[in-house]
C-alpha positions as CSV (number, residue, x, y, z in Angstrom):
1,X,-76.4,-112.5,-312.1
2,X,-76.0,-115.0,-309.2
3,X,-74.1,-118.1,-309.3
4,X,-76.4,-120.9,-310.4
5,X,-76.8,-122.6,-306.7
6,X,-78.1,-119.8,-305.0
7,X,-82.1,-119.9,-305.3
8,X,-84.4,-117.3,-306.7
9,X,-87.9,-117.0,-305.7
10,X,-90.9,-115.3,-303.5
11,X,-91.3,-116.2,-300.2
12,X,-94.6,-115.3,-298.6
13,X,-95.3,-116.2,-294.6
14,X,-98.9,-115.5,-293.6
15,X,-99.4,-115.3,-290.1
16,X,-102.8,-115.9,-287.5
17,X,-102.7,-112.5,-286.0
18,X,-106.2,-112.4,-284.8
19,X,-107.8,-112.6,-281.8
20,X,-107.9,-116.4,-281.5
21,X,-104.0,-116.6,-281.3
22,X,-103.2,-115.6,-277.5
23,X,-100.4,-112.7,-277.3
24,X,-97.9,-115.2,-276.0
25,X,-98.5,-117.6,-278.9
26,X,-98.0,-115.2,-281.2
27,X,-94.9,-113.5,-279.5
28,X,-93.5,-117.5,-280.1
29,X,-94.7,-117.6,-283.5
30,X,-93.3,-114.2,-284.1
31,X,-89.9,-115.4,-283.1
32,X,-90.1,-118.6,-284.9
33,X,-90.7,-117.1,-288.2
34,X,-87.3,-114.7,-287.6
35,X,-85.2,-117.9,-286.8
36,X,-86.6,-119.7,-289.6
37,X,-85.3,-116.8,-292.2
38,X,-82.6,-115.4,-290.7
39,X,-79.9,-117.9,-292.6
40,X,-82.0,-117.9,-295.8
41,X,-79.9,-116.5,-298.9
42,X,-82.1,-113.1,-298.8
43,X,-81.4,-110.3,-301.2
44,X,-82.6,-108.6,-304.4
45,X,-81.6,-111.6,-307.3
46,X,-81.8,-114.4,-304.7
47,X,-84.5,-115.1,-302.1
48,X,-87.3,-112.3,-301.3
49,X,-89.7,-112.2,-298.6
50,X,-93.0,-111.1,-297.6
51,X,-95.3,-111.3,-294.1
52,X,-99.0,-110.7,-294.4
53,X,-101.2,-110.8,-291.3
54,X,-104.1,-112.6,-290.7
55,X,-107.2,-110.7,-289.2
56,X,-110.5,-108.9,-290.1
57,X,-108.3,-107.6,-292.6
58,X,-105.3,-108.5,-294.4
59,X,-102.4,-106.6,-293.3
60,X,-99.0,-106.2,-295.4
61,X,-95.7,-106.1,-292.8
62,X,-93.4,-105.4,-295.8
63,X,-93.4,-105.9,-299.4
64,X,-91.0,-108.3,-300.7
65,X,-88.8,-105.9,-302.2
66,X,-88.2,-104.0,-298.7
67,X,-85.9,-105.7,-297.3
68,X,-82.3,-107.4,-299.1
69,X,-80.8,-109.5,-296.2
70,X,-81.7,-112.1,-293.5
71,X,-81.3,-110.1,-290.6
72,X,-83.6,-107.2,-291.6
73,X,-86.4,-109.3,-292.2
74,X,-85.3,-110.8,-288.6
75,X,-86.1,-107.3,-287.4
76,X,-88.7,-106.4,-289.2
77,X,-90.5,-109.5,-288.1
78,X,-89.8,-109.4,-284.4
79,X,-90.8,-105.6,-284.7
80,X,-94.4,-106.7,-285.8
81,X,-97.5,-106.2,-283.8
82,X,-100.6,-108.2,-283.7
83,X,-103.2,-107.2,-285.5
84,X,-106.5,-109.1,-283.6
85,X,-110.0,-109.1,-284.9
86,X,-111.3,-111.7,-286.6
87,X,-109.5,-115.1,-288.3
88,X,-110.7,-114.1,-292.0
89,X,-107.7,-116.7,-293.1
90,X,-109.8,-117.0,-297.0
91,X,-109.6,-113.4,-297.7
92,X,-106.1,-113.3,-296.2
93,X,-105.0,-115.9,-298.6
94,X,-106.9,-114.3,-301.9
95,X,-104.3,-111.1,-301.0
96,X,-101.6,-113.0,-300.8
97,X,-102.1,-114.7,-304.4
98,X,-102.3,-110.8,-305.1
99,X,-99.0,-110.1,-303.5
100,X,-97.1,-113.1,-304.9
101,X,-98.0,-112.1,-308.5
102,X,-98.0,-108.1,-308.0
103,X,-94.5,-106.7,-309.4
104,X,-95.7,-103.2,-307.5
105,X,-94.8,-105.1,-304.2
106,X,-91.5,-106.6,-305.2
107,X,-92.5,-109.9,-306.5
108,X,-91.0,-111.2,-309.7
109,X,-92.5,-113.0,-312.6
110,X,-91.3,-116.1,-313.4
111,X,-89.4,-117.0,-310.3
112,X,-90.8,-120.0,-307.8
113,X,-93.5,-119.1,-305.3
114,X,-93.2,-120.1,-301.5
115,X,-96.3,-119.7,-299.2
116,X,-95.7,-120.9,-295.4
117,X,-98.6,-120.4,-293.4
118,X,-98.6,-119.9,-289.6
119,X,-102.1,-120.5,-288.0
120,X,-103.8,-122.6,-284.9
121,X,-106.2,-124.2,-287.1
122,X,-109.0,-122.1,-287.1
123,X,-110.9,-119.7,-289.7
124,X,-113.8,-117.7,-289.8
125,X,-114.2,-118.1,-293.7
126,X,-113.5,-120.8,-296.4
127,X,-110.1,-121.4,-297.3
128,X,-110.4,-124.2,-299.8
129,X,-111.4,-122.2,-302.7
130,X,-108.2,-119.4,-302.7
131,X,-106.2,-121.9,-301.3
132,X,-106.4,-123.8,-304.3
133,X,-106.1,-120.9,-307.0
134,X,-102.5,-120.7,-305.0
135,X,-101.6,-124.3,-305.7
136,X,-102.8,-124.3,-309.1
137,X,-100.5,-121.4,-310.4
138,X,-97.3,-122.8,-309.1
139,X,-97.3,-121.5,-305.3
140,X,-95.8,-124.7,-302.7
141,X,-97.6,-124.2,-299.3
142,X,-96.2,-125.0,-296.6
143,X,-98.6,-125.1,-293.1
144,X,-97.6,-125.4,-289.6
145,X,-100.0,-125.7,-287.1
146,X,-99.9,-125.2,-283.6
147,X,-101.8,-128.3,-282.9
148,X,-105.9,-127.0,-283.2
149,X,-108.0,-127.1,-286.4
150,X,-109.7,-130.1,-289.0
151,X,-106.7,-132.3,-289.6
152,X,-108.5,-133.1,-293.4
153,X,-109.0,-130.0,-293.9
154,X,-105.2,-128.6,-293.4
155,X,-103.9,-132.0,-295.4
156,X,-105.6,-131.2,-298.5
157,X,-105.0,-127.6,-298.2
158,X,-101.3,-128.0,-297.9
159,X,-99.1,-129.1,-301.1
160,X,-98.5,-132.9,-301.5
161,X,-97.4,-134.8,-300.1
162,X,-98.6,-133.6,-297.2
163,X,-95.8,-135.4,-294.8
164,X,-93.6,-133.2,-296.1
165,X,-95.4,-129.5,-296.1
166,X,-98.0,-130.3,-293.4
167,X,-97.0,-130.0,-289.6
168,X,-98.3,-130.1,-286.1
169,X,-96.0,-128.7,-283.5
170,X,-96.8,-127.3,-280.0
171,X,-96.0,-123.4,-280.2
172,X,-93.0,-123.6,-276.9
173,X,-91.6,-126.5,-280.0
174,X,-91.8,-125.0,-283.0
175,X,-87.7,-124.6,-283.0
176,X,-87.7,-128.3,-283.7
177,X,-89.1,-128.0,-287.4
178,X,-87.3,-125.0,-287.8
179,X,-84.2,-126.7,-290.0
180,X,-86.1,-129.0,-292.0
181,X,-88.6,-126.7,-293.0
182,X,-85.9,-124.0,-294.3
183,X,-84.2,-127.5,-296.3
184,X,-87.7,-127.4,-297.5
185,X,-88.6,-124.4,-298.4
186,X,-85.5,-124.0,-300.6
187,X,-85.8,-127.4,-301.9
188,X,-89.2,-125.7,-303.4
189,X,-87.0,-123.1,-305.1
190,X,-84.7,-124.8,-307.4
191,X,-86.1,-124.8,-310.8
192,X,-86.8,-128.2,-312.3
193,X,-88.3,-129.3,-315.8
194,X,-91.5,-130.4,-316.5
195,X,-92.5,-132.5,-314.2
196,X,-95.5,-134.4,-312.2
197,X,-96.5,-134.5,-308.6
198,X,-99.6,-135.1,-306.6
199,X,-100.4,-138.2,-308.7
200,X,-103.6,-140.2,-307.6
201,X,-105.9,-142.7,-309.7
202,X,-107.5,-139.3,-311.0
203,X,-105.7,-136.6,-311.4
204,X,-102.5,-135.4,-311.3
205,X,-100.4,-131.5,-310.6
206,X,-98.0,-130.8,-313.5
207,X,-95.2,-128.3,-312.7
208,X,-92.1,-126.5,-314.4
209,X,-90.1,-124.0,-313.9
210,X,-90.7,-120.2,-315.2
211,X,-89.5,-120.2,-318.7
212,X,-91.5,-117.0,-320.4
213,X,-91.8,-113.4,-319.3
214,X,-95.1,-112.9,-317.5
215,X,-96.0,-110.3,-320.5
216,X,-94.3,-111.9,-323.4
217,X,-97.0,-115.0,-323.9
218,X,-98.5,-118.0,-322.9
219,X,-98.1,-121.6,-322.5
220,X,-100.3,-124.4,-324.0
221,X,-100.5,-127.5,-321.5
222,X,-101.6,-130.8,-323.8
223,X,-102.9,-134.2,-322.3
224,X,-103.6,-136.9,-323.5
225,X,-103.8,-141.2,-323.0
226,X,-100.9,-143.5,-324.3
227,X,-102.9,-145.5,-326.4
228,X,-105.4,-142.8,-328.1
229,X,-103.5,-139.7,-328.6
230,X,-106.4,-138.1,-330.7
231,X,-108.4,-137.8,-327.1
232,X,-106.3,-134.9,-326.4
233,X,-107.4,-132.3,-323.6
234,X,-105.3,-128.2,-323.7
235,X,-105.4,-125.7,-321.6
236,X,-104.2,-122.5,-322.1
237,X,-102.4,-120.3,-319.4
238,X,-100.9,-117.1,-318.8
239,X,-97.1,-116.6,-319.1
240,X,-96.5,-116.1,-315.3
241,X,-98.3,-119.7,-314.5
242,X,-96.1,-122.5,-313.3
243,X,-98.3,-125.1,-312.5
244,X,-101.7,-126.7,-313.2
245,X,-103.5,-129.5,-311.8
246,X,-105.9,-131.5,-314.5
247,X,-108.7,-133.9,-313.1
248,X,-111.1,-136.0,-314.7
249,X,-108.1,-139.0,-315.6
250,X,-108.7,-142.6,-316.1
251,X,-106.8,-144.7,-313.3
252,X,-104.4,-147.3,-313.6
253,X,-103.4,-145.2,-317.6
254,X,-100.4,-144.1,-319.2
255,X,-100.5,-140.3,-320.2
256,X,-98.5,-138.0,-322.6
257,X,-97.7,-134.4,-321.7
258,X,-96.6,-131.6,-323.4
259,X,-96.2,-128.2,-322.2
260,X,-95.1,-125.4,-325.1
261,X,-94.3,-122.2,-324.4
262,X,-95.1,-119.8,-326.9
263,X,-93.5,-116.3,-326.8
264,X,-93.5,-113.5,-329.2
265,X,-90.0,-112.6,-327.9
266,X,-87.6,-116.4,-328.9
267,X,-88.6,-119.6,-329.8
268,X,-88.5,-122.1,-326.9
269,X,-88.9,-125.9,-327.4
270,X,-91.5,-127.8,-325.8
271,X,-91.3,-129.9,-322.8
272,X,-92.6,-133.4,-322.7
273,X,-93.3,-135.8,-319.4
274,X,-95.2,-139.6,-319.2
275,X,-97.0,-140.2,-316.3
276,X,-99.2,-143.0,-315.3
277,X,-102.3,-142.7,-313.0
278,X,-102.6,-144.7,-309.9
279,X,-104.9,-147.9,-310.0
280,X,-108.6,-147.5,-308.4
281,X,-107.8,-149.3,-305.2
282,X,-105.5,-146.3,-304.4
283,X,-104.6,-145.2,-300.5
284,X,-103.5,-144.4,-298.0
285,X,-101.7,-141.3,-300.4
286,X,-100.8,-139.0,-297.3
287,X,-100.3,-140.4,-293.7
288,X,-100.4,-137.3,-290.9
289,X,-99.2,-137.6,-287.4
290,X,-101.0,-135.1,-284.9
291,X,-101.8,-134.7,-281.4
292,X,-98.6,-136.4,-280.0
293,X,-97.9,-136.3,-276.2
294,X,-95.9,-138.8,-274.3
295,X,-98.3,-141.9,-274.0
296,X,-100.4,-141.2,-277.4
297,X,-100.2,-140.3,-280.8
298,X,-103.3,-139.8,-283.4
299,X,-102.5,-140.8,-286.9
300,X,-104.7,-140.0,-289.7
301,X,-104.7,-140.9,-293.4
302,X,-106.7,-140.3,-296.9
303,X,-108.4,-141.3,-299.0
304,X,-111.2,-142.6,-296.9
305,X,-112.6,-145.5,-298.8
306,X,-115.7,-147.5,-298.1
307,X,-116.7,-151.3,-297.6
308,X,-117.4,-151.2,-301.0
309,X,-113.4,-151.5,-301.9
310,X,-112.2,-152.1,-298.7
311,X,-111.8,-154.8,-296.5
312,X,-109.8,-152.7,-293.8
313,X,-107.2,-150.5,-292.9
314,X,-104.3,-152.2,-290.4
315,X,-102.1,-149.5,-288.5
316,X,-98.9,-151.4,-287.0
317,X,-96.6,-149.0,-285.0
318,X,-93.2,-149.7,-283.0
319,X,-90.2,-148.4,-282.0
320,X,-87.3,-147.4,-284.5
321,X,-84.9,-149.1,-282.1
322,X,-86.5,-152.3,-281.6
323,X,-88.2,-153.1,-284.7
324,X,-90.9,-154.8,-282.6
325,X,-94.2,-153.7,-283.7
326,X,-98.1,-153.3,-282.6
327,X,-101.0,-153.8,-284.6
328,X,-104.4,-152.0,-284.4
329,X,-107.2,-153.1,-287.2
330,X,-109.4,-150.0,-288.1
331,X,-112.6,-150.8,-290.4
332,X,-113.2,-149.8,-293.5
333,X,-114.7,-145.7,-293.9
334,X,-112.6,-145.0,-291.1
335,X,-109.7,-142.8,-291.5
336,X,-107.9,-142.2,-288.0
337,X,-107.3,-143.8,-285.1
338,X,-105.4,-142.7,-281.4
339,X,-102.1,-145.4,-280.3
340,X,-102.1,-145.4,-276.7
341,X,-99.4,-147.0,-274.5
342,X,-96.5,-145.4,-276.3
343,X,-93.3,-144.4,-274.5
344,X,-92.0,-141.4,-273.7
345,X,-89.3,-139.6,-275.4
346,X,-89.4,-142.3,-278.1
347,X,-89.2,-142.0,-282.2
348,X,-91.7,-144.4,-283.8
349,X,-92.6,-145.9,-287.0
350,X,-96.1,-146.3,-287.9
351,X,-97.5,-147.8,-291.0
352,X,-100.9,-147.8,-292.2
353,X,-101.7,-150.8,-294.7
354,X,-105.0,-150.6,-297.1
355,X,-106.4,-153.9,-297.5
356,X,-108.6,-154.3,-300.6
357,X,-111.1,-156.9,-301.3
358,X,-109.6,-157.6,-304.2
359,X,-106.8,-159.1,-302.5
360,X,-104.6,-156.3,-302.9
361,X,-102.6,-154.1,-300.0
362,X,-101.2,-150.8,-300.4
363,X,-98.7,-149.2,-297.3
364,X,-97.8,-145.9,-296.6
365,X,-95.6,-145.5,-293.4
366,X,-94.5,-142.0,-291.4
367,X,-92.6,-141.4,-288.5
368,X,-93.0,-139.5,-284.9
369,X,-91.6,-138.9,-281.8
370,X,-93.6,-138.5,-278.1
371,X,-92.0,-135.5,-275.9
372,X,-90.0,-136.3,-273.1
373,X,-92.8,-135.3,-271.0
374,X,-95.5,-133.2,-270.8
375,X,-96.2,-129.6,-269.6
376,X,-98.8,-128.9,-267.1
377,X,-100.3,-126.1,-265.7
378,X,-100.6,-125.3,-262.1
379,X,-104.0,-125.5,-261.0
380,X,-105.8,-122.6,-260.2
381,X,-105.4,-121.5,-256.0
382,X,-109.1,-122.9,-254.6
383,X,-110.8,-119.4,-253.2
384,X,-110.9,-119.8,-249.5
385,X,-113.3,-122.0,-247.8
386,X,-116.4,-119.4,-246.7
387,X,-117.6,-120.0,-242.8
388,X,-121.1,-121.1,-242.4
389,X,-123.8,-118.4,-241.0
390,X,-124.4,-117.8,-237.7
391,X,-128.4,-119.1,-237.3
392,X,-130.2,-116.0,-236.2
393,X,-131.0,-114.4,-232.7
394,X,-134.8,-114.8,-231.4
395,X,-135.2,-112.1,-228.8
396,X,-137.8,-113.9,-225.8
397,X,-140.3,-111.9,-224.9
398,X,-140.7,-111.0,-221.0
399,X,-142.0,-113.0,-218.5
400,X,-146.1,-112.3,-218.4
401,X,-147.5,-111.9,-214.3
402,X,-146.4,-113.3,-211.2
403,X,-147.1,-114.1,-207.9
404,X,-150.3,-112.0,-206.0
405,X,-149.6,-110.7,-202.5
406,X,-153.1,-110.3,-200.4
407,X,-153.5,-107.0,-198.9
């Protein structure tokens, strides 16, 4: 097999290519997705990958098990047409759960799932419900948007933290992202241990790596508090599962967790984590940057919490260089607010602070940097000027009698 450092998994990348993506945008997008794998360790026991289209209908470019190196899934990408039609993103995403789980196609049980999802924002159908069938078998998502769509929206459909897997990026820039989202992206595919992620004052996403056969058995996922482990909550899963979110959690508690894998092929020991909830007064969990041009930014955050808890939210941004720093109070229920007066061509630090009535305060900082300076575009020639009429011509009519001349 492979030396242990290079990474095995499925890589899926779902592209807009309906009719609400302009051809130029997707000819950029086209050629950012070929950049972005082209150094990637492709081939048949390391990395695979996959490109599905987004339109009326799902479309399959290639099945993971097409092509074995970097550069023919460069080509094969660049070689790709759009499709058009509508932005059915929901139905896209239910075949790509197919795809990532389908051995007919290439993929491979019991390796680390990859989805990176190319759109402008927009869909024509739901995407919440198939989006999170993804996340709760194992897949990472990673989203890049080309600036357009319901910032909420994309945040909790991405993986958490949604800094890292959720970004907004003008399509001319998308080159910019294009290293740390490969870092990324394998980062997603080394296999780890039991482990938790995701972790509010409610729930929390348990992930491990593939450790049974997808047709050899099952695992048994057990949960339960610290203090009362007869209050125990399973749930069975299939053998190809490699991650599962539970809800429902007590904040501010101490949980056991046990995941054990049972297989009618070896015996494999269990796997055991702790994890504690976060307390109530929990936020901001996920700071996003968006809409940044040279003077202005927009940062958002969740959750959104009411004047019930909340006293306020205070948003204090500055300049890396400086350390000198602004402060804008939003009220409580609010979750986003636009800092005007930046400068251009600057990296900033902006921090949003939760202030509780309790007295508490909880921060959560990110960073951004304005362009240089924005693109316009030239304004459309004025059609020429058209000359007034000419007012109409009365003809006179002819001079009636005259003078009488005696005989």
């Amino acid at each position: 097999g492979p030396p242990a450092s290079v990474p095995r998994g499925d890589l899926l990348f779902l592209l807009d290519s309906s009719a609400s993506v302009s051809h130029y945008e997707f000819s950029r997008v086209r050629e950012f997705v070929g950049q972005l794998v082209a150094p990637l360790p492709l081939g048949p026991e390391a990395l695979r990958a996959s490109l599905v289209h987004v339109g009326s209908l799902p479309h399959s470019e290639f099945p993971f098990d097409r092509h074995s190196s970097g550069q023919a899934v460069q080509d094969a990408i660049r070689a790709s047409a759009q499709r058009m039609g509508d932005t059915n993103t929901g139905l896209a995403l239910a075949f790509a759960k197919e795809q990532l789980f389908d051995e007919a196609t290439g993929a491979r049980a019991g390796v680390p799932k990859v989805l990176v999802w190319v759109t402008d924002g927009g869909s024509s159908d739901p995407i919440g419900p198939p989006m999170q069938e993804l996340k709760d078998l194992g897949v990472t998502v990673f989203i890049v948007s080309t600036g357009r769509g319901n910032l909420l929206e994309l945040s909790a459909a991405a993986s958490a933290p949604a800094e890292r897997h959720l970004r907004f990026v003008d399509v001319d820039d998308l080159h910019i992202i294009a290293q740390q989202l490969r870092s990324s992206i394998l980062d997603a595919m080394q296999p780890q241990q039991l482990h938790a992620s995701e972790v509010t004052s409610s729930s929390v996403h348990l992930a491990w790596p593939a450790l049974l056969p997808a047709d050899s058995g099952y695992y048994v996922l057990e949960l339960a508090p610290s203090g009362n482990l007869g209050a125990i909550r399973r749930q069975q899963l299939p053998g190809y599962s490699m991650g599962w979110t539970w809800a429902g959690l007590e904040p501010d508690t101490d949980y056991e967790v046990s995941l054990l894998p049972e297989s009618n092929v070896r015996l494999l020991p269990p796997q055991r984590v702790r994890v504690r909830t976060l307390p109530g007064e929990a936020g901001p969990e996920r700071v996003v940057i968006s809409h940044v041009r040279p003077y202005s930014l927009r940062v958002s955050w969740a959750p959104a919490l009411g004047p019930d808890v909340m006293l306020g939210y205070v948003v204090q941004f500055g300049p890396l260089q400086s350390g000198v720093a602004q402060r804008v109070e939003v009220p409580a229920g609010r979750n986003s607010t636009t800092l005007q007066g930046l400068a251009p061509g600057t990296a900033y630090l902006v921090t949003v602070t939760a202030a509780f009535r309790s007295g508490r305060e909880r921060a959560l900082s990110a960073k951004a940097c304005t362009p240089a300076s924005e693109r316009r575009r030239a304004p459309r020639p004025m059609p020429p000027a058209l000359s007034p009429p000419e007012p109409p011509r009365v003809a006179l009519p002819a001079a009636v009698g005259g003078a009488r001349t005696g005989a």
